[in-house]
N, C-alpha and C positions, 0 to 999 in steps of 0.2 A: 504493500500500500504506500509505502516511501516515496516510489520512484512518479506513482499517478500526484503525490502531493507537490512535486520538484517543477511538472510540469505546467502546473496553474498558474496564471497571474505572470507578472511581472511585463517589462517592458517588450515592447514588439513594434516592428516598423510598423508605419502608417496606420498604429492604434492613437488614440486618444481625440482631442477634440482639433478641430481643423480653423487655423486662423483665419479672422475675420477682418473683415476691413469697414464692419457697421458696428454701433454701437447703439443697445437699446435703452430708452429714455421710459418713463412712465411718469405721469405728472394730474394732479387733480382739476379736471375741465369743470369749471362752475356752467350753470344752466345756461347762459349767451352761448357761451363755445361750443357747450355739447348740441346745442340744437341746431348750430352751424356744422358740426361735424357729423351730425346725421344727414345732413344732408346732399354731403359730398360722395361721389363713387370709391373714391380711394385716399381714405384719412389718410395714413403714412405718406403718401405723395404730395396733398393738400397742405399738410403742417412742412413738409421739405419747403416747397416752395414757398410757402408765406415767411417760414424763415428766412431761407434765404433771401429774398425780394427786403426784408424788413432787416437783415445787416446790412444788404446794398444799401440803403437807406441810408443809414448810421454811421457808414463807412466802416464795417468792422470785417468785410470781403471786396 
């Protein structure tokens, strides 16, 4: 039974979790938001670009 325990676990090529290049946000939408945000097709895209549009603004891009 030794030799079935030696062979479990440990590290292995192209195991573990695979880098990213996005990073997930979650944040509390008060009732204006959320009822804007229902009514978009695709929130994650909607919030990308309102951000960005609204650092262009500010000049912080």
């Amino acid at each position: 039974m030794e030799n079935f325990a030696k062979k479990r676990g440990g590290r292995r090529p192209g195991a573990g979790r695979k880098k990213s290049t996005v990073k997930r946000y979650g944040f509390n939408a008060p009732a204006p938001v959320h009822a804007v945000l229902q009514q978009v097709d695709s929130i994650t895209d909607f919030i990308c670009e309102a951000v960005l549009k609204h650092g262009q603004d500010k000049g912080l891009c």
